[in-house]
C-alpha positions in Angstrom: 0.0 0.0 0.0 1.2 3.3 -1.3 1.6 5.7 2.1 0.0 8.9 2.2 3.4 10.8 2.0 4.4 8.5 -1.3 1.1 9.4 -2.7 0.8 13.0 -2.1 4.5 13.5 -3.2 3.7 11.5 -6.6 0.7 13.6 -7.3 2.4 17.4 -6.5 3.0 19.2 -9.5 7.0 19.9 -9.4 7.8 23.6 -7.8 8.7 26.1 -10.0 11.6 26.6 -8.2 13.1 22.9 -8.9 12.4 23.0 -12.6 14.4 26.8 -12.5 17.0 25.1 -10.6 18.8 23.7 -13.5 20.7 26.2 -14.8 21.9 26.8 -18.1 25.3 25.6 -19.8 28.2 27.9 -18.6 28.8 30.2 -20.7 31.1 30.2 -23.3 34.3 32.2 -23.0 33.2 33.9 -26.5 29.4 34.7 -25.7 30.0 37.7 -24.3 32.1 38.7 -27.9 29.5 37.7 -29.4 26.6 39.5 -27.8 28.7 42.7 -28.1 28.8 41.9 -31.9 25.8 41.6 -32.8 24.2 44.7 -30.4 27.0 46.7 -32.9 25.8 45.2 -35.6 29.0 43.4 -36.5 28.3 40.4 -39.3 31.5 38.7 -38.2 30.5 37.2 -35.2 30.4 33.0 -36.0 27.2 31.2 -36.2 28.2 28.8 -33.7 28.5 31.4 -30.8 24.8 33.1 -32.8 23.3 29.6 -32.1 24.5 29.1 -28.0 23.4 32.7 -27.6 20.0 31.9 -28.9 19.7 29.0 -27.0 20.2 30.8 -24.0 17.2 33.3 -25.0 14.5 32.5 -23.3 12.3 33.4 -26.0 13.4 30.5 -27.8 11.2 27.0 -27.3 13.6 24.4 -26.4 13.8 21.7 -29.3 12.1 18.4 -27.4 13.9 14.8 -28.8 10.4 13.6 -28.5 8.1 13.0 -31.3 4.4 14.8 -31.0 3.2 10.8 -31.0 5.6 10.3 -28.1 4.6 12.9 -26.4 0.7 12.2 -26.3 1.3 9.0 -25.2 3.2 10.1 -22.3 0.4 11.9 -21.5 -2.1 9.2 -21.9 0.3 6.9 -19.5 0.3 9.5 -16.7 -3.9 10.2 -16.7 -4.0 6.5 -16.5 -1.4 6.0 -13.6 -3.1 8.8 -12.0 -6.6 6.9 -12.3 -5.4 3.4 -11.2 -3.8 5.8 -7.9 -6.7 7.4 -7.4 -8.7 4.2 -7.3 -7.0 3.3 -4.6 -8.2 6.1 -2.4 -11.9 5.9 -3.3 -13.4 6.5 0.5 -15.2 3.9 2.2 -19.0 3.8 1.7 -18.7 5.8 -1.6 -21.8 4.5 -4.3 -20.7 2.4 -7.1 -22.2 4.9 -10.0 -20.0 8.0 -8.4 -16.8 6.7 -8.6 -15.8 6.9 -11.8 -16.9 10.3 -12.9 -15.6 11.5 -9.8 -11.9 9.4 -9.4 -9.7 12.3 -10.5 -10.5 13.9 -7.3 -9.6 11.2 -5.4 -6.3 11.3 -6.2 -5.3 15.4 -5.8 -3.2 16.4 -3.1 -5.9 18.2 -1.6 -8.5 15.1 -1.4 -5.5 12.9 0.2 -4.8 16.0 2.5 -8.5 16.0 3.6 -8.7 12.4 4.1 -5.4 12.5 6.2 -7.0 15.3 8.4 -10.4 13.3 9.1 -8.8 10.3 10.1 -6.5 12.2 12.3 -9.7 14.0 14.1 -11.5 10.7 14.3 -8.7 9.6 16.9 -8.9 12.4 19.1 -12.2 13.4 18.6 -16.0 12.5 17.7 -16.3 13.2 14.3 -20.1 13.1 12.3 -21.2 10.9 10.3 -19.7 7.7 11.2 -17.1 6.6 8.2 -19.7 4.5 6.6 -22.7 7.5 6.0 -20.4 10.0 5.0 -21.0 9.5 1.9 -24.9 7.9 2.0 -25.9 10.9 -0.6 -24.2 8.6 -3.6 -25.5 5.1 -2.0 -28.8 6.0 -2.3 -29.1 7.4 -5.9 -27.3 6.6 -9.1 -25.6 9.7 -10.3 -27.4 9.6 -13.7 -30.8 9.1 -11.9 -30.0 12.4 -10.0 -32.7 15.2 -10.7 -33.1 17.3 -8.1 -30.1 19.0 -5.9 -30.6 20.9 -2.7 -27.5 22.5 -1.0 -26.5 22.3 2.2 -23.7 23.5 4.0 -22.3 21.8 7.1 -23.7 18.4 9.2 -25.4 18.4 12.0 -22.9 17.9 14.9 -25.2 16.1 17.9 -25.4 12.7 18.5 -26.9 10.3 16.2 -28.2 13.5 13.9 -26.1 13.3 10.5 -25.9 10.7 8.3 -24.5 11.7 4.9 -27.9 13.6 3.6 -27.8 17.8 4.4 -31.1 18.5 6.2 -32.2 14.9 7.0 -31.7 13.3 10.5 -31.6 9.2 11.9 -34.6 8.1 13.4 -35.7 8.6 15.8 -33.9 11.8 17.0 -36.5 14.6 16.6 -36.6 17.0 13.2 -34.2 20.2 14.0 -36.2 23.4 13.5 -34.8 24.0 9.8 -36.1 20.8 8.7 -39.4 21.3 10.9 -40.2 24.4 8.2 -39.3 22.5 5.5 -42.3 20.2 6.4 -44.3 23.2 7.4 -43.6 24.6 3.6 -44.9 21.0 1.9 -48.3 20.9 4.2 -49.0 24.3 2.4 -47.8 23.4 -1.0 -47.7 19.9 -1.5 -51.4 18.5 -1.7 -52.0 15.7 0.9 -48.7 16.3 2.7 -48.6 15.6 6.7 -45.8 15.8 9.4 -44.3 12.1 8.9 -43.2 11.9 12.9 -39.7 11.8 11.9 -36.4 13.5 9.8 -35.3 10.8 7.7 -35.0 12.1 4.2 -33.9 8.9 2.6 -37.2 8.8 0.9 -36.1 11.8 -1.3 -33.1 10.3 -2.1 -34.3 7.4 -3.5 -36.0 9.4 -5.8 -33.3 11.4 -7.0 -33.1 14.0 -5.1 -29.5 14.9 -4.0 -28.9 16.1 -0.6 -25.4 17.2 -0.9 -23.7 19.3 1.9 -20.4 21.7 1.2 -18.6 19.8 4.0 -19.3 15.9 4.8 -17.7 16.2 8.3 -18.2 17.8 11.5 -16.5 17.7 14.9 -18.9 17.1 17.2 -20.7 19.7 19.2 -18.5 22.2 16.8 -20.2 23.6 13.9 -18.2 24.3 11.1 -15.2 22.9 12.4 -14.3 21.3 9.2 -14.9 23.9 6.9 -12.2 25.2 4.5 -10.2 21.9 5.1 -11.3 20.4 1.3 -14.7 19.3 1.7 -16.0 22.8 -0.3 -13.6 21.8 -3.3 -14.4 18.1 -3.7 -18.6 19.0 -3.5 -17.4 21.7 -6.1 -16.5 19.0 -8.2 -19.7 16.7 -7.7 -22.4 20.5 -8.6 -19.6 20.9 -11.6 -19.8 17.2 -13.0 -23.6 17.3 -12.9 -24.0 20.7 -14.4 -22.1 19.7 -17.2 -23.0 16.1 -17.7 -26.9 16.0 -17.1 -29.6 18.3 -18.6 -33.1 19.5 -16.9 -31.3 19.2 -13.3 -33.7 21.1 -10.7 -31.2 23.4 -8.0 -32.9 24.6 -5.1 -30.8 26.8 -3.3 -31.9 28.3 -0.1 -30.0 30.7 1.9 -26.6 32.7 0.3 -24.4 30.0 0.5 -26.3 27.8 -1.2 -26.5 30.4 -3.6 -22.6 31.0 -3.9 -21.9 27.7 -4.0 -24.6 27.2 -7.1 -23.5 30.1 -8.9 -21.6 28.4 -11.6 -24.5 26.4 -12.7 -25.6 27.1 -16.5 -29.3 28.4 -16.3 -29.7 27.6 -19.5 -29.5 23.6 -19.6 -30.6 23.6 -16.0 -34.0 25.4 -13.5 -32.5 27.2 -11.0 -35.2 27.7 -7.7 -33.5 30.3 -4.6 -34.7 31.9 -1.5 -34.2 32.1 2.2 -32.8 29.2 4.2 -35.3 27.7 6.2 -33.9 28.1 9.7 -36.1 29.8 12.4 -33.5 33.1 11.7 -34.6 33.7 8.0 -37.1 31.3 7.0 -40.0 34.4 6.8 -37.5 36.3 4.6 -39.2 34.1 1.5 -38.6 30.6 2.2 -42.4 30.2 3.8 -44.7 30.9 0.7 -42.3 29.6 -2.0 -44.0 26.3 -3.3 -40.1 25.1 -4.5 -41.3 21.4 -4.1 -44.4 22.0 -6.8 -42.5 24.3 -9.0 -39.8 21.8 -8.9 -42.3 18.8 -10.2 -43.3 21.0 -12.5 -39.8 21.9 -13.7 -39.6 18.1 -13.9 -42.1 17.0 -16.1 -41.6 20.0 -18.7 -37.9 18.4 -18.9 -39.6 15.2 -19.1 -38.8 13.5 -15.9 -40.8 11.6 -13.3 -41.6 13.9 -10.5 -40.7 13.7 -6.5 -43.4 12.2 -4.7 -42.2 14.3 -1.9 -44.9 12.6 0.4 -43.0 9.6 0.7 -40.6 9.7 3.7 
């Protein structure tokens, strides 16, 4: 097994500062002749000094002993070494329809830098979800069955809360308040729709509907306290590789940093749907009254799709 200091080592770009290190031949005894010859004009400077000098312009591409065939299949060697890498850091619990479009990430410095820091705060700390639910967002749903995403940011961190779906909560610990006016917004828009005497979302998901948070981890009792440690660039990755590989996506994007994080998404191949975030501080800002979950089953169906039977939790 490849050690985490082996792997990140492999997968750093080279510094600048190495590939500057190497420093050009030494400088022939006549270059300096010849530089003053030619800034006077003088013809008589010899084409062999012309060449070194021109060389040692910087302006000048260095000539590569490798064929353009060569060099594309150098190329195509690497992005496959860097897959088969990368496939060996695939997380535990991560869905089987997710890993491929997503195993570049897997193997960046950053991602092996993350995963280093969570098992590290795991030892001396509690740490939500529990390894296994971390990722429960891509066990439940295939990616290309995924038609609604609603943005989250960080996990709950009580006891037996989060587990790997923003919003949603194990039974049978009690809904928090934002999800309680979540269900207060479906009894008003959602025909038929009651209080179903618990928080577990997995219904959704099942669906279809992706309930992705920025960050998958959370010390516990410690909100936020892993923020800006990686998770915001690998869920980057995820919104990226659905806006650009599905069509007629539904985004619902409550509260501004749902709305920063979602504000790369192209309008035009997807339906965009934003307002307050639904906690107790801001949910009668706009997020009481806007009907998202029937405008989104109507977005649906004009792309096509089935729609969310959002009464089945």
């Amino acid at each position: 097994m490849i050690g985490q200091k082996t792997l990140y080592s492999f997968f750093s770009p080279t510094p600048a500062g190495k590939r500057r290190a190497r420093s050009p031949e030494p400088a022939d005894p006549g270059t300096g002749v010849a530089a003053v010859a030619e800034e006077s004009g003088d013809a008589a400077a010899s084409p062999p000094k012309k060449a070194r000098a021109g060389q040692e312009d910087p302006s000048t591409p260095p000539s590569s002993p490798l064929s353009p065939e060569q060099l594309i299949r150098i190329q195509r060697n690497k992005a496959a070494a860097l897959l088969r890498l990368a496939a060996r850091n695939v997380p535990v619990g991560f869905g089987e329809s997710w890993k491929k479009p997503l195993s570049a990430e897997f193997g960046k410095p950053y991602f092996i830098k993350l995963m280093g820091f969570v098992a590290e705060e795991r030892k001396h700390y509690t740490v939500y979800p529990p390894p296994h639910q971390v990722f429960t967002w891509t066990q439940m749903c295939d990616i290309r069955h995924v038609k609604v995403v609603i943005l989250g940011q960080d996990p709950y961190h009580g006891p037996n809360q989060a587990h790997g779906l923003c919003f949603s909560v194990q039974r049978p610990v009690p809904p928090p308040p934002s999800l309680e006016n979540i269900y207060k917004e479906l009894s008003t828009d959602i025909e038929g729709f009651v209080h179903p005497g618990h928080g577990d979302l997995s219904g959704w998901a099942k669906q279809g509907v992706l309930l992705l948070n920025a960050v998958l981890t959370v010390r516990a009792h410690q909100a936020n306290s892993h923020k800006e440690r990686g998770w915001e660039q690998f869920t980057d990755a995820v919104v990226s590789w659905l806006n650009q590989n599905s069509s007629g996506l539904v985004f619902l994007l409550w509260g501004s940093y749902a709305q920063k994080k979602g504000s790369a998404i192209d309008r035009k191949r997807h339906h965009v749907l934003q307002t307050a975030h639904p906690s107790p501080l801001s949910v009668y800002r706009g997020f009481f009254g806007c009907r998202h979950f029937s405008k989104t089953n109507e977005l649906l169906q004009k792309s096509g799709k089935e729609p969310i039977n959002w009464k089945d939790l």
